[in-house]
TIMARDO-67125 format. One record per residue (C-alpha): y, z, x; residue number from 1. Coordinates in Angstrom, 1 decimal, decimal comma. Each point is the difference from the previous one (the first is absolute). Layout:
N
+--------+--------+--------+-----+
|      y |      z |      x |  nr |
+--------+--------+--------+-----+
|      Y |      Z |      X | NUM |
...
+--------+--------+--------+-----+
//
This chain:
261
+--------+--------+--------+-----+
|      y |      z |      x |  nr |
+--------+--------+--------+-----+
|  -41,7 |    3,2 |  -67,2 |   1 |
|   -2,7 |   -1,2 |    3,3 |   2 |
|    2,8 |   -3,1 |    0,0 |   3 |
|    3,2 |    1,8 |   -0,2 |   4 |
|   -1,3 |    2,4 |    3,2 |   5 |
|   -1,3 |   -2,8 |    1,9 |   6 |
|    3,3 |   -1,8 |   -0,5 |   7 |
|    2,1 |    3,6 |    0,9 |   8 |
|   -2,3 |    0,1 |    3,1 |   9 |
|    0,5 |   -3,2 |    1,3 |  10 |
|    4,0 |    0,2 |   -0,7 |  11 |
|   -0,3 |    3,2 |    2,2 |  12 |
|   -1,8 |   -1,6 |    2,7 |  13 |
|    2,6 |   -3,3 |    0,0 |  14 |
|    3,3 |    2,9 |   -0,1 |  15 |
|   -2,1 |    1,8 |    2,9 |  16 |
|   -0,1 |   -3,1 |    2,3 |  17 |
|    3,6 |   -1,6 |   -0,6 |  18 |
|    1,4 |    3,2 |    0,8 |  19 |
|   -2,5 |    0,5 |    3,2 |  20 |
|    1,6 |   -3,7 |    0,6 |  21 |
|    3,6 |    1,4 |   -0,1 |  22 |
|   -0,3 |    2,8 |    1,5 |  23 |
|   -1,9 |   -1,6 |    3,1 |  24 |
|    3,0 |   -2,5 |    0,2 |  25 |
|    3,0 |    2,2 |   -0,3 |  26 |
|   -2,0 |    2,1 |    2,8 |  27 |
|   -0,6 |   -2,9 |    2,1 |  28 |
|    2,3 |    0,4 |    3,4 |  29 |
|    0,0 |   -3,4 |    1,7 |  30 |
|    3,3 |   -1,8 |   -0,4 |  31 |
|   -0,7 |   -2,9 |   -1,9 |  32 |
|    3,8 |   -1,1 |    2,1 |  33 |
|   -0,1 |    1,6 |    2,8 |  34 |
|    2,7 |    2,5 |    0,7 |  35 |
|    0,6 |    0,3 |   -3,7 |  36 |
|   -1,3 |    3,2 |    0,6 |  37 |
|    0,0 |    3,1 |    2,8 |  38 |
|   -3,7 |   -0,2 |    0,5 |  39 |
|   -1,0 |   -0,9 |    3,8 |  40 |
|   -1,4 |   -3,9 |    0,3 |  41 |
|   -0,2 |   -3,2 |    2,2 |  42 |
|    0,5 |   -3,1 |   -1,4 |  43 |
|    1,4 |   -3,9 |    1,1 |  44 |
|    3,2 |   -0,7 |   -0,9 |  45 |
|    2,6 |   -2,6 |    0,1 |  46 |
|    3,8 |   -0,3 |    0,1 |  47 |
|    2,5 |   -2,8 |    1,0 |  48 |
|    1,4 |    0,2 |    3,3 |  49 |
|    4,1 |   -0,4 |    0,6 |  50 |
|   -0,7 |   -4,0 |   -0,8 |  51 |
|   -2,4 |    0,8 |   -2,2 |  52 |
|   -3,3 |   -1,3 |    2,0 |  53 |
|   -2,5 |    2,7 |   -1,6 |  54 |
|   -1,1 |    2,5 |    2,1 |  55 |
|   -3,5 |    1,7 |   -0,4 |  56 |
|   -0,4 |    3,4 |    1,1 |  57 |
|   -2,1 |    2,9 |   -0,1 |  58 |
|    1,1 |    3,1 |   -2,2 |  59 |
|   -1,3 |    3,1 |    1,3 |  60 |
|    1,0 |    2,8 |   -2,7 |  61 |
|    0,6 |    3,6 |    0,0 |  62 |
|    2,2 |    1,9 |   -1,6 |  63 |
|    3,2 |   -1,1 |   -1,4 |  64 |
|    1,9 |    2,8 |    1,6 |  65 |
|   -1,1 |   -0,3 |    3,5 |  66 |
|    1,5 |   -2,5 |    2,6 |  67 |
|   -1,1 |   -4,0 |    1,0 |  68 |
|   -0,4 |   -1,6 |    2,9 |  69 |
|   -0,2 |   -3,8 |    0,0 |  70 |
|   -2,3 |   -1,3 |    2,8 |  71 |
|    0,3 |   -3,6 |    1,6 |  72 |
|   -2,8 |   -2,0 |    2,1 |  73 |
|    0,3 |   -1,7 |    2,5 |  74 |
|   -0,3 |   -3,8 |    1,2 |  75 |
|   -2,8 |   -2,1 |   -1,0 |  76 |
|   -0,8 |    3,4 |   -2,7 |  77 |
|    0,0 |    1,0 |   -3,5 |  78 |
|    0,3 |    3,4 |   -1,8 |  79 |
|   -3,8 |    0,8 |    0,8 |  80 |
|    1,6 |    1,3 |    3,7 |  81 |
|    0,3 |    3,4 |   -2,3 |  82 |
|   -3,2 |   -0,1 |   -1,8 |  83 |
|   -1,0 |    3,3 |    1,6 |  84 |
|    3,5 |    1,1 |    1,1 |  85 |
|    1,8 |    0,0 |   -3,5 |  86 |
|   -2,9 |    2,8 |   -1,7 |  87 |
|    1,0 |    2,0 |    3,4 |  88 |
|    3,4 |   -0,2 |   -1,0 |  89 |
|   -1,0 |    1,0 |   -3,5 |  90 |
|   -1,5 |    3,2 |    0,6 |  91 |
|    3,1 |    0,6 |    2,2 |  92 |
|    2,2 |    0,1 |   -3,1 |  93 |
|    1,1 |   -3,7 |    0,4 |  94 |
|    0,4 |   -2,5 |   -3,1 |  95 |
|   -0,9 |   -3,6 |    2,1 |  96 |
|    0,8 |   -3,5 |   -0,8 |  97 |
|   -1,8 |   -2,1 |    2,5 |  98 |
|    1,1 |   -3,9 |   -0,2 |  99 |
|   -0,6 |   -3,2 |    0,9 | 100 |
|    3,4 |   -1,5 |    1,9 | 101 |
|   -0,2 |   -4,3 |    0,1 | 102 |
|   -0,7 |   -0,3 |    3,5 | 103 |
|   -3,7 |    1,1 |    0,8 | 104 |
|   -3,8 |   -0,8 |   -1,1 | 105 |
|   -3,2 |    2,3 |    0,0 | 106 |
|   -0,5 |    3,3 |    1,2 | 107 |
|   -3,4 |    2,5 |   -1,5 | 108 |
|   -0,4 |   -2,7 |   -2,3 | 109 |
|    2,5 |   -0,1 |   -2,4 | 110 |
|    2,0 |   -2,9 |    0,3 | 111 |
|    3,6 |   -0,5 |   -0,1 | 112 |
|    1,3 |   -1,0 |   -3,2 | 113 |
|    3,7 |   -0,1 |    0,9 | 114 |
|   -0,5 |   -2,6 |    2,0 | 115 |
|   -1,5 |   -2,4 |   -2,0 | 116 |
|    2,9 |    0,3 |   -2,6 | 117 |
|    2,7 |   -1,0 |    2,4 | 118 |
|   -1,6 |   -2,7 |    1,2 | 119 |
|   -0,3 |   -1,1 |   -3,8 | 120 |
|    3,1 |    0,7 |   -0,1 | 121 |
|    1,6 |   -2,2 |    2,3 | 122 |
|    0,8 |    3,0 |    2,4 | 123 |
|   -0,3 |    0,0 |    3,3 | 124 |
|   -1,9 |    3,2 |    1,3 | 125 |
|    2,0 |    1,0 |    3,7 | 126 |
|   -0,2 |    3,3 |    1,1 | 127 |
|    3,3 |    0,8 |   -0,6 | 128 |
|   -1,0 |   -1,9 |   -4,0 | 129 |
|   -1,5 |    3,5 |   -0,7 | 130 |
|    2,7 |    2,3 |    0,4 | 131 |
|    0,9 |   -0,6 |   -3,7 | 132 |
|   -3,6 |    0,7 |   -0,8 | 133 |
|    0,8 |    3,2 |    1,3 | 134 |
|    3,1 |    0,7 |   -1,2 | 135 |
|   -1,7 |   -1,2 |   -3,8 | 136 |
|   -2,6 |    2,5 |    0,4 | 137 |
|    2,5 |    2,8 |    1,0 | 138 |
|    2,1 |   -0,8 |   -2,8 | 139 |
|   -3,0 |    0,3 |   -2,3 | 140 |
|   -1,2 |    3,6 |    1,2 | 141 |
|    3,2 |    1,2 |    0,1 | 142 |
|    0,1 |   -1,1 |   -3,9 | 143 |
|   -3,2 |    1,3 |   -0,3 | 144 |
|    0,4 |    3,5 |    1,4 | 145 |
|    4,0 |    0,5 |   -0,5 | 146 |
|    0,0 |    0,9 |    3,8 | 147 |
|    0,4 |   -1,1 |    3,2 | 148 |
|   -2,9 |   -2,0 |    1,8 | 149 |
|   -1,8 |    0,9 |    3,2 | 150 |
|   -0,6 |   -3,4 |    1,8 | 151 |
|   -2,9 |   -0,7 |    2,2 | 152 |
|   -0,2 |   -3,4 |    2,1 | 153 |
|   -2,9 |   -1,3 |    2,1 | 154 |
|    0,9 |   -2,5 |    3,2 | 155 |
|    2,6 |   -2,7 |   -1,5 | 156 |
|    0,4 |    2,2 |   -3,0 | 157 |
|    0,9 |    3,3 |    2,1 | 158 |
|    2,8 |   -2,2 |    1,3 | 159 |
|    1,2 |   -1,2 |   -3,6 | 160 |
|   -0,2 |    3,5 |   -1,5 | 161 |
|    2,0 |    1,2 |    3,1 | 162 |
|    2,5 |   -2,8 |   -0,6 | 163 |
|    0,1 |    0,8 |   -4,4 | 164 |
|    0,7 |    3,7 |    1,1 | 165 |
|    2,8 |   -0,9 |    2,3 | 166 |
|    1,9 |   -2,0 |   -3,3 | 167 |
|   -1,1 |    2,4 |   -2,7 | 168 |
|    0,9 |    3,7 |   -0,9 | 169 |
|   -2,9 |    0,9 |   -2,8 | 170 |
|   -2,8 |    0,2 |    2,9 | 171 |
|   -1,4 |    3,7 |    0,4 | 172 |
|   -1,9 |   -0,5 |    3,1 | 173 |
|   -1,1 |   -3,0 |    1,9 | 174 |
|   -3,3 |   -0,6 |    2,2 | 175 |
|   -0,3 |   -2,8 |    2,5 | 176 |
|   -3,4 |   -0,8 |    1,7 | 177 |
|   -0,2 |   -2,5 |    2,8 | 178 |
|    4,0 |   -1,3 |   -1,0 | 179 |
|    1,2 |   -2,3 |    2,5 | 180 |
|    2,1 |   -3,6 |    0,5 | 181 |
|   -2,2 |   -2,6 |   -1,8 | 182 |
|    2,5 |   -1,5 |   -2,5 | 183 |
|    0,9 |   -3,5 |    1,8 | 184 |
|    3,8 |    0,3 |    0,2 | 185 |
|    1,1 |    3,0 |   -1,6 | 186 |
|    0,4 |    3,1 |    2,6 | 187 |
|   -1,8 |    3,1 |   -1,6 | 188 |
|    1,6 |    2,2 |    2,3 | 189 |
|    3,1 |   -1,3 |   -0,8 | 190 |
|   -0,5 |    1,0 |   -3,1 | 191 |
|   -0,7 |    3,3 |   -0,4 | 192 |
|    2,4 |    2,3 |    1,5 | 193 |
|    1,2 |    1,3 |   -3,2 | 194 |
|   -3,3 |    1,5 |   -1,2 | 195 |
|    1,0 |    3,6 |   -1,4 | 196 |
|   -2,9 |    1,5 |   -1,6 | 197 |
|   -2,8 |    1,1 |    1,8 | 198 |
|   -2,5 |   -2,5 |    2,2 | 199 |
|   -3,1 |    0,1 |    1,7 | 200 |
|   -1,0 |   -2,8 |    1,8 | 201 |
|   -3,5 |    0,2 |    1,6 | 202 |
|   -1,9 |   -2,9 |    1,9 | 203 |
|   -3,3 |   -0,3 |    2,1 | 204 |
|    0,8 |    1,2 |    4,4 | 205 |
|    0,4 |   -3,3 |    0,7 | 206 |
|    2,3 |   -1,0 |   -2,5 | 207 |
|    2,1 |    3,3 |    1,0 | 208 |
|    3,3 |   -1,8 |    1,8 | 209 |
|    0,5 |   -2,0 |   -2,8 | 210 |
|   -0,3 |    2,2 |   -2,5 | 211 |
|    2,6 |    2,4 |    2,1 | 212 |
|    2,4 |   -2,8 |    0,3 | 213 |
|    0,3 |    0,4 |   -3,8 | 214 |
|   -0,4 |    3,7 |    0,2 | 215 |
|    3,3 |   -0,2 |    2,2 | 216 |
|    2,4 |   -1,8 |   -2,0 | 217 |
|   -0,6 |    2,3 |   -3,4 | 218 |
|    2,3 |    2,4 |    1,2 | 219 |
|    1,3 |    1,0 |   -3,8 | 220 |
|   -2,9 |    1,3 |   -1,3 | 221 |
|   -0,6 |    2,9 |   -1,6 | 222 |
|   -2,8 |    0,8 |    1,8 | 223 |
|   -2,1 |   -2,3 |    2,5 | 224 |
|   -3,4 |    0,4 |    1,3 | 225 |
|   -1,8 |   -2,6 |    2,3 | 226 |
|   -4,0 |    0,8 |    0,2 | 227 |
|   -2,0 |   -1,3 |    2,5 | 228 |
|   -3,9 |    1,5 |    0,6 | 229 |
|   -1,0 |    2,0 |    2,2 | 230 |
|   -3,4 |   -0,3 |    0,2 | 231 |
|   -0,8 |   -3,8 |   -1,0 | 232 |
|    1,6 |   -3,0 |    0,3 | 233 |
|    0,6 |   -0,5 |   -3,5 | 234 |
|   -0,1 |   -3,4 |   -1,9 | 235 |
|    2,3 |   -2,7 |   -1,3 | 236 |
|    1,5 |    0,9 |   -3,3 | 237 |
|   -0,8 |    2,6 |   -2,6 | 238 |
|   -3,7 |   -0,5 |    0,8 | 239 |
|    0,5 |    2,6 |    1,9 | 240 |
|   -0,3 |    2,1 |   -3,7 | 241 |
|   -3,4 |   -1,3 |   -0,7 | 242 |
|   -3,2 |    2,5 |    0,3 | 243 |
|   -1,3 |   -2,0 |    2,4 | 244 |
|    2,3 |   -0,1 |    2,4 | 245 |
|   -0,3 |    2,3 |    3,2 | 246 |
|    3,0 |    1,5 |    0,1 | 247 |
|    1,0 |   -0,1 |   -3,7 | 248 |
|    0,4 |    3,8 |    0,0 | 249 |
|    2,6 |    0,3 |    2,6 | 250 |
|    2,2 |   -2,6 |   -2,2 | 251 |
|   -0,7 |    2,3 |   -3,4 | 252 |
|    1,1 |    3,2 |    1,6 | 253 |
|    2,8 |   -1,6 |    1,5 | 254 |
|    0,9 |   -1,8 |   -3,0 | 255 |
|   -0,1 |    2,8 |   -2,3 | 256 |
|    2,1 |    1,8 |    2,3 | 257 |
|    2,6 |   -2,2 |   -0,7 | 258 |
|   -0,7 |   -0,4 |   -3,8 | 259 |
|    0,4 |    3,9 |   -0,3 | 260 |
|    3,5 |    0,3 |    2,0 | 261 |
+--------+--------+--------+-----+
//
């Protein structure tokens, strides 16, 4: 009889702690593949670009239902540019994908991956090489989300995403910092008259007249909005977003200004 209640007890003990173990892991929350699920995450992730070089980017999760913005670095750069911008964006409302395009290095120290597989890949990484980086990653969010995709360009990559929004119709909104005429060859003004959705372009004081030369030739947007500080001098780029930065304020307001039209 001692037996058979030992046994009884120790069967109830095992039951107790498989089912403690079941219930702990249909409770568990973290998506074992991210995105599977709805709940909020970051995690690395790849995807082939329009040649299929693999891209590695940055997946800044929210909410399934709320809109994305895909932010690209500028030269010599990687995704960590948005390190501190994309968890801003985040508590905006904003789903992020932050990427690595093939032409760029180091930036906060994380590395660019991109890079490394096009030049494994026998691909040469020109400027103008990363526009279908861009246009992968666009592709992919827009999968991702089922909506249109906000596009955000730093330096060389304002002027790509300025260019991408002049030849495609599934862009919401498009925001250019420090865009200007550094693709050897190809006329980014020339190129982006037919923008119709709406554009801000920003840029440093100094970099102001080239930026408006842009500004100027977007004449079918939507809406338009050229910021320029007015208290600093502003930086290169969309540094101008990071917390250390003087006169990173000024750009927030002004940008979500725009964001909320």
């Amino acid at each position: 009889m001692k037996k058979s209640i030992i046994q009884l007890t120790m069967f109830s003990l095992i039951s107790f702690i498989l089912i403690n173990i079941w219930g702990c892991k249909d409770d568990d929350t973290t998506p074992s593949n991210p995105g599977s699920s709805d709940t909020a995450f970051v995690a690395t992730i790849t995807f082939p670009s329009l040649d299929s070089v693999t891209i590695t980017a940055d997946h800044y999760h929210t909410n399934n239902t709320n809109p994305v913005i895909v932010l690209c670095h500028q030269a010599g750069w990687s995704r960590g540019e948005y390190l501190e911008v994309a968890p801003k964006f985040n508590d905006m409302g904003y789903n992020v994908l932050a990427i690595d395009q093939r032409s760029g290095q180091t930036i906060n120290g994380v590395d660019n991956k991109t890079v490394g597989s096009a030049v494994t890949a026998g691909k040469t990484n020109r400027f103008i090489d990363a526009k279908q980086d861009i246009e992968a990653a666009i592709d992919w969010a827009k999968n991702k989300y089922n909506r249109d995709v906000i596009i955000l360009g730093s330096s060389y990559s304002a002027s790509l995403v300025l260019m991408i929004a002049a030849e495609r119709n599934d862009i919401d909104k498009v925001l250019a910092f420090s865009p200007g005429e550094y693709l050897p060859g190809i006329s980014v003004q020339g190129s982006i008259s037919g923008i119709k959705m709406p554009v801000f372009l920003t840029s440093s004081k100094q970099e102001r007249i080239q930026t408006e030369k842009l500004f100027e030739v977007i004449s079918n947007s939507e809406y338009k909005k050229q910021f320029v500080p007015k208290w600093g001098d502003g930086q290169h780029g969309a540094r101008n977003l990071w917390p250390s930065m003087a006169d990173q304020e000024e750009y927030w307001n002004a940008m979500k200004i725009f964001l909320d039209q």
